[in-house]
N, CA, C and O of each residue as an XYZ file, in Angstrom:
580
protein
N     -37.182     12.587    -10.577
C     -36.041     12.696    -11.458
C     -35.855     11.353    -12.156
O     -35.357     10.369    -11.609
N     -36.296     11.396    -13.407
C     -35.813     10.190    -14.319
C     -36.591      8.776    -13.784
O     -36.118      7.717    -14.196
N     -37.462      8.738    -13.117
C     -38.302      7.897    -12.338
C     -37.615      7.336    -10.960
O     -38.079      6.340    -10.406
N     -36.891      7.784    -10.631
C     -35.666      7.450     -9.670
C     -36.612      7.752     -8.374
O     -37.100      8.846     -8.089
N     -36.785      6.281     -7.511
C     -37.006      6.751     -5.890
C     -36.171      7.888     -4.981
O     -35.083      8.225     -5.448
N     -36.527      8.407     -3.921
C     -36.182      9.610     -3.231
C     -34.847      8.671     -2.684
O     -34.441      9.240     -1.670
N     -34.174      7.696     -2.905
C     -33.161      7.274     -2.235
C     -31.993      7.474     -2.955
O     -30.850      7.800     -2.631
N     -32.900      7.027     -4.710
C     -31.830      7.514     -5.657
C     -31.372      8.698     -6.079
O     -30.405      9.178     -6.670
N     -32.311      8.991     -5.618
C     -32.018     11.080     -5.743
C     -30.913     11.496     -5.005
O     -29.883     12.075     -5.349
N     -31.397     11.012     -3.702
C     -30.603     11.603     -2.656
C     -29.056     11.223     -3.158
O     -28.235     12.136     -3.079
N     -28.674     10.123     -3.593
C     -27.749      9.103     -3.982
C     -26.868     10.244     -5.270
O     -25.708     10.658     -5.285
N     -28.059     10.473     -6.264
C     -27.330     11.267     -7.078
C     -27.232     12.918     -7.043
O     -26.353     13.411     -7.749
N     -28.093     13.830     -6.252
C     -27.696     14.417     -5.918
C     -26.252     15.013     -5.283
O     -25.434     15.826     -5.712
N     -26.350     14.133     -3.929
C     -25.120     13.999     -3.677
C     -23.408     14.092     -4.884
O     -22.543     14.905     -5.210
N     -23.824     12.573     -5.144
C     -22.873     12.594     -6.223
C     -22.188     13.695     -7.218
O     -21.029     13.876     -7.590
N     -23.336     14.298     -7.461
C     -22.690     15.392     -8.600
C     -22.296     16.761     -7.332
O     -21.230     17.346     -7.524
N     -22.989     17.122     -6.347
C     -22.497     17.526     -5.586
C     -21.193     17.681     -5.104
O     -20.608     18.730     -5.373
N     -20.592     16.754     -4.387
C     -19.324     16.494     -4.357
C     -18.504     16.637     -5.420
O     -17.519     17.377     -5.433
N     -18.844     16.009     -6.243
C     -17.851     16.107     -7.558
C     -18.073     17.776     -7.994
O     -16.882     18.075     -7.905
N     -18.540     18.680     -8.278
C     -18.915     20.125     -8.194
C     -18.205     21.125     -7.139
O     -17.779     22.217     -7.516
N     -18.114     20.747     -5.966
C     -17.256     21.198     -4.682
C     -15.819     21.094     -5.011
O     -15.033     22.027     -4.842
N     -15.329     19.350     -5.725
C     -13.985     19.089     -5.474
C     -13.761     19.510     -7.058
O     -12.735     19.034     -7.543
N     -14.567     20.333     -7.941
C     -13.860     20.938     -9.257
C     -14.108     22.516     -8.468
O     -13.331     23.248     -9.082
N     -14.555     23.051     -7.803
C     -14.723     24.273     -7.516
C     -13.094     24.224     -6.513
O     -12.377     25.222     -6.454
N     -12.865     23.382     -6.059
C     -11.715     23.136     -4.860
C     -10.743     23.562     -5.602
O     -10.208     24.669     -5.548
N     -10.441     22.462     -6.484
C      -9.291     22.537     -7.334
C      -9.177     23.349     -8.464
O      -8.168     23.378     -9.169
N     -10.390     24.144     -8.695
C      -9.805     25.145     -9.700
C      -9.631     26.438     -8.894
O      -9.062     27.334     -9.517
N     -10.031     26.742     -7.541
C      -9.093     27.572     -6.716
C      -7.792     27.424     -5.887
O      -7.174     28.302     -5.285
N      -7.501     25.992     -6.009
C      -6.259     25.636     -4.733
C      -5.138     26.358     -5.709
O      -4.954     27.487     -5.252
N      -4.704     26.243     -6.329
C      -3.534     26.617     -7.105
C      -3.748     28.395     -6.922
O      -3.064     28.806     -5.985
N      -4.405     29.293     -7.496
C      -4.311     30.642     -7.117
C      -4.323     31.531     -5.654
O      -4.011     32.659     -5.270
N      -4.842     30.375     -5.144
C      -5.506     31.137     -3.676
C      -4.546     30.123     -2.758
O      -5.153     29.729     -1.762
N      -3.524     29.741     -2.843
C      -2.951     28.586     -1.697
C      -2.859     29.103     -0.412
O      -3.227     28.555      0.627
N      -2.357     30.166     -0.546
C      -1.895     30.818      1.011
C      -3.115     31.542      1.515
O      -3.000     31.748      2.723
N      -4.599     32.147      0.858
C      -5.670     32.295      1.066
C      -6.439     31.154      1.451
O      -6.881     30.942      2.580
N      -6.530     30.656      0.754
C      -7.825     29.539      0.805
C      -7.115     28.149      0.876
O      -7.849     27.509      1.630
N      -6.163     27.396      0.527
C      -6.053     26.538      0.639
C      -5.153     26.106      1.799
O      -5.358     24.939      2.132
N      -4.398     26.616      2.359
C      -3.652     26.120      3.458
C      -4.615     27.071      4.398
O      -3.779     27.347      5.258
N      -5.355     27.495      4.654
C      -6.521     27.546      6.115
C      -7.732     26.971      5.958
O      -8.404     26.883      6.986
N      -8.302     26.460      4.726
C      -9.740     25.833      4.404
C      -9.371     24.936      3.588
O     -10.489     24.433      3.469
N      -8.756     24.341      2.951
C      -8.442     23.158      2.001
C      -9.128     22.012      3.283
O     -10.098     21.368      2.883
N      -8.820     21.827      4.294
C      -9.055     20.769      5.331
C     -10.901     20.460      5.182
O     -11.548     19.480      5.550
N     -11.362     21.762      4.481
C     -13.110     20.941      4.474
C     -13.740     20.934      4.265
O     -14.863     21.269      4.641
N     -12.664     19.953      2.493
C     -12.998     19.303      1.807
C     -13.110     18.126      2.753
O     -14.149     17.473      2.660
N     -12.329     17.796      3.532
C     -12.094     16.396      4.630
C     -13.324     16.182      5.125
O     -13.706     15.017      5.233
N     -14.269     17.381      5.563
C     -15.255     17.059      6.433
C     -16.583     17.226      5.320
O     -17.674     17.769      5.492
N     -16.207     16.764      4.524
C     -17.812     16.311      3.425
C     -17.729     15.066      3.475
O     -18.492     14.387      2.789
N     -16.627     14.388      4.435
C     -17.165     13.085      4.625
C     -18.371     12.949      5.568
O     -19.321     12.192      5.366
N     -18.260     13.564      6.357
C     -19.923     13.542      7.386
C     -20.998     13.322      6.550
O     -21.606     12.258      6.438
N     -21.222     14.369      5.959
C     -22.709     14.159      4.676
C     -22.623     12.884      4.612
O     -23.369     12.017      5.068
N     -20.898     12.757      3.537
C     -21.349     11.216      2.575
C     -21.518     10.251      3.985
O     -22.713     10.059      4.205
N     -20.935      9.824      4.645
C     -21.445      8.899      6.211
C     -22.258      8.911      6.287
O     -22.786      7.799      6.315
N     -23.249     10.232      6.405
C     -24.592      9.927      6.931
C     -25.550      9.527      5.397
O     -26.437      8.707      5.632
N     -25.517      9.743      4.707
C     -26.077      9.351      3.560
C     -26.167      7.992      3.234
O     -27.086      7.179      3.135
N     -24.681      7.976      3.064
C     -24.325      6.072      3.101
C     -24.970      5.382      4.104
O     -25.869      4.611      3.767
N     -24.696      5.504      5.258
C     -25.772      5.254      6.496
C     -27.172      4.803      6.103
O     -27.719      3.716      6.292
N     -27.609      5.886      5.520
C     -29.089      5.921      5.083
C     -29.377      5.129      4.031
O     -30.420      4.477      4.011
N     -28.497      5.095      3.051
C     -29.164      4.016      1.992
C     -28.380      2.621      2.427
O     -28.475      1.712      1.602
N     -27.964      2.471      3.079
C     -27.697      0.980      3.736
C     -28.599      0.632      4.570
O     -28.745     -0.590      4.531
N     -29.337      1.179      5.375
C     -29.959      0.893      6.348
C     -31.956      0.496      5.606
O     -32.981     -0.106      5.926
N     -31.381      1.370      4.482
C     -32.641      1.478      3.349
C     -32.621      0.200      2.759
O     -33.645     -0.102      2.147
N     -31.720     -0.613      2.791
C     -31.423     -2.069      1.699
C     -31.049     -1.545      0.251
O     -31.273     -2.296     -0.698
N     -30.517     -0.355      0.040
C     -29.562     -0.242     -1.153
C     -28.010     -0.539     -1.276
O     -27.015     -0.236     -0.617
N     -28.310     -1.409     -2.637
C     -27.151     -1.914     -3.121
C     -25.778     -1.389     -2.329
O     -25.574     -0.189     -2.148
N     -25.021     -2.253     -1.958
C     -23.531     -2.222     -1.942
C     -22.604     -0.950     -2.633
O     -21.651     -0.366     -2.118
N     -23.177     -0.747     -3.880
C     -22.423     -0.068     -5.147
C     -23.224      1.664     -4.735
O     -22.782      2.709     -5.214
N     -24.054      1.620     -4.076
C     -24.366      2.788     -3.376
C     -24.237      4.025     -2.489
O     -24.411      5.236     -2.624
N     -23.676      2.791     -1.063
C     -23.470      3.402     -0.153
C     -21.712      2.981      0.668
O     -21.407      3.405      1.783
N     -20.939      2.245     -0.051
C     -20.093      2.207     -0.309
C     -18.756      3.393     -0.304
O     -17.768      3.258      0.419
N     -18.914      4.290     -1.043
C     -18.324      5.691     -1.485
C     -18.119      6.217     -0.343
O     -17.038      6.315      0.238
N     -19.516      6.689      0.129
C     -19.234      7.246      1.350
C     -18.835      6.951      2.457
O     -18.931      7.648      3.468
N     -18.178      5.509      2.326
C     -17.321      5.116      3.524
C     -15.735      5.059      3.360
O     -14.823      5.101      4.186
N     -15.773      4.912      1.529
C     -14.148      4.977      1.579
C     -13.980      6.652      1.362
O     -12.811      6.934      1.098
N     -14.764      7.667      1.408
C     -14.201      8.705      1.860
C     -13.986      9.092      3.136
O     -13.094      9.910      3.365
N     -14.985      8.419      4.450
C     -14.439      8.653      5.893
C     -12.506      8.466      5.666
O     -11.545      9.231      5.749
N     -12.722      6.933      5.335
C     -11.240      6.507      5.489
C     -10.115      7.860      4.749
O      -9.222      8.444      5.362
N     -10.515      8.075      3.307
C      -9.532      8.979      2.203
C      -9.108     10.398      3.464
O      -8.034     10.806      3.907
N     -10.628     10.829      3.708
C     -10.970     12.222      4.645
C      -9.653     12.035      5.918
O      -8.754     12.873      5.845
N      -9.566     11.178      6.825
C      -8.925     10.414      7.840
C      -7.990     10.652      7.493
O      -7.530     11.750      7.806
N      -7.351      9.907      6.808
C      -6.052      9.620      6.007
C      -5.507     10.872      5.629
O      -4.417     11.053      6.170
N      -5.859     11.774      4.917
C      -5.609     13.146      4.031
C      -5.325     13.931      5.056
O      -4.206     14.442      5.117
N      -6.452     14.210      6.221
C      -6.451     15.086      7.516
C      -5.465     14.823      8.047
O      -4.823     15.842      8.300
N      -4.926     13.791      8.406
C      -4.087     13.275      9.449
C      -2.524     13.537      8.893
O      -1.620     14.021      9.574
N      -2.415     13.083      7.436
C      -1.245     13.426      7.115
C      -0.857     14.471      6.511
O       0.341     14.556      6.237
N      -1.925     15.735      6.079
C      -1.737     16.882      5.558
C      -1.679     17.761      6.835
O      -0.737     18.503      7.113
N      -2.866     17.577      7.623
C      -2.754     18.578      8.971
C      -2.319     18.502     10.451
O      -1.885     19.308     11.275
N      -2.572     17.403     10.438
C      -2.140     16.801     11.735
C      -0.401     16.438     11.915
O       0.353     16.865     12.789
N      -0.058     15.432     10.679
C       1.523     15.501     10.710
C       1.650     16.588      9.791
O       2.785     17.030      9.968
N       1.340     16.942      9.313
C       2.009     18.246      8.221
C       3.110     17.599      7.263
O       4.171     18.052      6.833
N       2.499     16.434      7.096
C       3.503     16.001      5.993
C       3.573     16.830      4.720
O       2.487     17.009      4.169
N       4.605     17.348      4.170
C       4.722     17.945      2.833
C       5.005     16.265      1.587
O       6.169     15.998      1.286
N       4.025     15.498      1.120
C       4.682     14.390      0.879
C       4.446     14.736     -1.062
O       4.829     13.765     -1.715
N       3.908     15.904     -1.937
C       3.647     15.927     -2.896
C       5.014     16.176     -3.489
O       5.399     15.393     -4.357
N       5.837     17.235     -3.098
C       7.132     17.706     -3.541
C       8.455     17.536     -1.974
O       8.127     18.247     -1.025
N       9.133     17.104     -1.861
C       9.072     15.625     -3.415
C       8.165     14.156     -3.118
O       8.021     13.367     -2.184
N       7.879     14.251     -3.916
C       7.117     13.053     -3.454
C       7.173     11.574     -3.020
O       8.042     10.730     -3.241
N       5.856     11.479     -2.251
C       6.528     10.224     -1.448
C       5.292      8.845     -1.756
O       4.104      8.847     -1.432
N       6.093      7.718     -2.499
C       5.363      7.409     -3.028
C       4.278      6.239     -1.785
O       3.260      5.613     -2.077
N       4.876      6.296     -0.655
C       4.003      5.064      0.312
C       3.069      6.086      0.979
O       2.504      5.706      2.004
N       2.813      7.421      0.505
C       1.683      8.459      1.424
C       1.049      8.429      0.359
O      -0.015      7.840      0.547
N       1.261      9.049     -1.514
C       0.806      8.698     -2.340
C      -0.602      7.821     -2.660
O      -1.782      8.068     -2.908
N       0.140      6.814     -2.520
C      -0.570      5.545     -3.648
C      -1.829      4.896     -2.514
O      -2.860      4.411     -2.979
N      -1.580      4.964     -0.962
C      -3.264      4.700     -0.517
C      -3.894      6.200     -0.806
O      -5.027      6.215     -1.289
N      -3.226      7.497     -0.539
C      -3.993      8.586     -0.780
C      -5.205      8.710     -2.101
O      -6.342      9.151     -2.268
N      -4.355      8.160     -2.708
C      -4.786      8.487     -4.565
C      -5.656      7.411     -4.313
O      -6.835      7.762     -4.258
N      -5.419      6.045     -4.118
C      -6.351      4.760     -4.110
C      -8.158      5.133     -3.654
O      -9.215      4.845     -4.217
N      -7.814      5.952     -2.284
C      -8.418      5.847     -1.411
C      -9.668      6.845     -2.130
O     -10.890      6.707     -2.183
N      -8.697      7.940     -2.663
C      -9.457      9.299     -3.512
C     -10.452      8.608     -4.474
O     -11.678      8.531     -4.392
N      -9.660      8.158     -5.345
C     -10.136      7.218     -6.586
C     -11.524      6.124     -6.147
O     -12.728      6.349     -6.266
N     -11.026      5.257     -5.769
C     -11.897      4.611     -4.344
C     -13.721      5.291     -4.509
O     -14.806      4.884     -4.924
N     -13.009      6.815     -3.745
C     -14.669      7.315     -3.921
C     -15.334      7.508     -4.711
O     -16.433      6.968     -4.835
N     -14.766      8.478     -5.598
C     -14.926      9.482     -6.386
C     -15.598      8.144     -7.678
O     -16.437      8.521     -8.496
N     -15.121      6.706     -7.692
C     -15.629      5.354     -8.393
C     -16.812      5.225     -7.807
O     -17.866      5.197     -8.443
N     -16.741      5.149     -6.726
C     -18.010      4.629     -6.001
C     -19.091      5.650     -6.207
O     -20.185      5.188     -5.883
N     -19.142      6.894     -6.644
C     -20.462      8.058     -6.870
C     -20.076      7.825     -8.101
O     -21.028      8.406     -8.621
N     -19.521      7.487     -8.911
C     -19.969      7.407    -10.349
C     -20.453      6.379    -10.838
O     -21.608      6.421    -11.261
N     -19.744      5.257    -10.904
C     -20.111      3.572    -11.260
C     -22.023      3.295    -11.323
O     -22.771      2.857    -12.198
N     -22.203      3.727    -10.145
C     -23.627      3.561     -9.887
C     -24.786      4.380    -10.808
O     -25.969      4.125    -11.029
N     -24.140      5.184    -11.126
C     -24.935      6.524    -11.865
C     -25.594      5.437    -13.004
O     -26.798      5.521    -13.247
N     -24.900      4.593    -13.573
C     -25.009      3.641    -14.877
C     -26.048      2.758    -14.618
O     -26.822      2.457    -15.527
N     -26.209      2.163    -13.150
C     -27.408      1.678    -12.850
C     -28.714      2.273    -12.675
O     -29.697      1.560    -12.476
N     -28.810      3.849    -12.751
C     -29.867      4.923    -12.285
C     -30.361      5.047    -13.780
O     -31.437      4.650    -14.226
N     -29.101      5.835    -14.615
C     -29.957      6.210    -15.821
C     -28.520      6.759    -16.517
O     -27.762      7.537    -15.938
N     -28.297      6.235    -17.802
C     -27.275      6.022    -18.131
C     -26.071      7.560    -18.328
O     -24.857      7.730    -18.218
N     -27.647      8.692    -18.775
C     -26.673      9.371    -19.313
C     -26.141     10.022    -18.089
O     -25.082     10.628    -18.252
N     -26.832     10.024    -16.490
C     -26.031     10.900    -15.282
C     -24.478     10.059    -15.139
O     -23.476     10.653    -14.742
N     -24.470      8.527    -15.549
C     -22.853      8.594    -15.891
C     -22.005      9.439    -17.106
O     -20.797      9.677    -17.073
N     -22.782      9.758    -17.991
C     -21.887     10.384    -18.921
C     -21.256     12.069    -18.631
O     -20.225     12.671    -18.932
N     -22.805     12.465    -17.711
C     -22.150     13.834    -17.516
C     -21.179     13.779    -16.447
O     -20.261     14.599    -16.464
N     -21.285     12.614    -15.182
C     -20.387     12.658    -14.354
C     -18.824     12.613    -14.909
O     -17.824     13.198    -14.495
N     -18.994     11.770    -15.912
C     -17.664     11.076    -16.459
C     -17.232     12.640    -17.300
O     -16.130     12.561    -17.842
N     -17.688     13.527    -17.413
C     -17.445     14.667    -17.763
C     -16.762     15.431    -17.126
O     -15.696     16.013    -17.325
N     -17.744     15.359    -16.036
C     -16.980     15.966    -14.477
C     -16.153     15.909    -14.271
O     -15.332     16.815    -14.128
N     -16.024     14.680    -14.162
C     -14.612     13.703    -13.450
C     -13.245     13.976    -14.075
O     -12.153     13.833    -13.525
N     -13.547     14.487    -15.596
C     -12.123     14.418    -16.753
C     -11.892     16.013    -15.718
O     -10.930     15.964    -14.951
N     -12.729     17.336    -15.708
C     -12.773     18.273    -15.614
C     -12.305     18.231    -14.579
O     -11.642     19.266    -14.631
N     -12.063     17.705    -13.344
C     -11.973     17.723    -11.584
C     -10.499     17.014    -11.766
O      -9.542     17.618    -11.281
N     -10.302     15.950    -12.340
C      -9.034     15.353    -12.954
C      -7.879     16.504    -13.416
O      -6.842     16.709    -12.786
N      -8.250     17.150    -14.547
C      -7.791     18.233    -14.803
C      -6.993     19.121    -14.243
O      -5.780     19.324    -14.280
N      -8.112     19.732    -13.591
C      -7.817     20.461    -12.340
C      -7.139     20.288    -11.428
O      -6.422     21.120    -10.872
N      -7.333     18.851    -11.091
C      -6.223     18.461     -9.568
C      -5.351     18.740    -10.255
O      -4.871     19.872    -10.182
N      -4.846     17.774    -11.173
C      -3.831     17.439    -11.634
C      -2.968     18.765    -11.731
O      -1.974     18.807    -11.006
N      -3.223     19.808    -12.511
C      -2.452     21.100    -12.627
C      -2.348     22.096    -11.386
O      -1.592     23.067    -11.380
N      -3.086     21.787    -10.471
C      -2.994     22.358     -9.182
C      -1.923     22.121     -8.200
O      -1.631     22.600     -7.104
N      -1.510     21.348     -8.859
C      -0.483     20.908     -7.778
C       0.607     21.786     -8.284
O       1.702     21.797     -7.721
């Protein structure tokens, strides 16, 4: 792919992956809430495993920082989200609370930077379609709520 070693593949595979799952997420959470999202919304949480073990792998490979990165601030986002969506059952969106908020969103953002940013070092235009994605998954959250 694009002359890209099997590390970078794996790297961008991934990437658009995830980002594909969390626009498929959010353009069902809003219709299906009491179906699908309050009994399976939670795993989205556990696609942090993949990204862990992935990240894992291209760290251990000697790839860049800007790589394998992502998939560690989603353990943390995954953690964080689980714990205070399912575990405390915090309701913190309506009304909202802005100290559950702003690491949530950080933490989201965080990743979702870290699988794109890099794309620009691979081959320019898999940032442009990501950055496509991203408006589209943006979108989506955003009105889902």
């Amino acid at each position: 792919m694009f002359g890209l070693d099997c590390l970078d593949t794996l790297f961008v595979i991934w990437a658009f992956s995830l980002q594909i799952i969390l626009i498929i997420h959010f353009a069902i959470r809003k219709p299906l809430f009491e179906s699908y999202t309050k009994k399976y919304g939670w795993i989205v949480y556990t696609l942090c495993f993949p990204a862990l073990i992935i990240s894992i792998i291209l760290l251990i490979n000697g790839k860049s920082w800007s790589f394998w990165l992502g998939g560690f601030i989603f353990v943390f986002w995954s953690a964080y989200g689980y714990w205070i969506n399912y575990i405390k059952g915090i309701n913190w969106r309506k009304p909202l609370r802005k100290d559950i908020m702003f690491p949530y969103v950080t933490l989201y953002l965080g990743t979702i930077m870290f699988y794109w940013w890099p794309l620009a070092l691979l081959h320019r235009p898999l940032w442009y379609v990501f950055a496509g994605l991203f408006v589209i998954s943006t979108i989506l959250n955003i009105i889902s709520h």
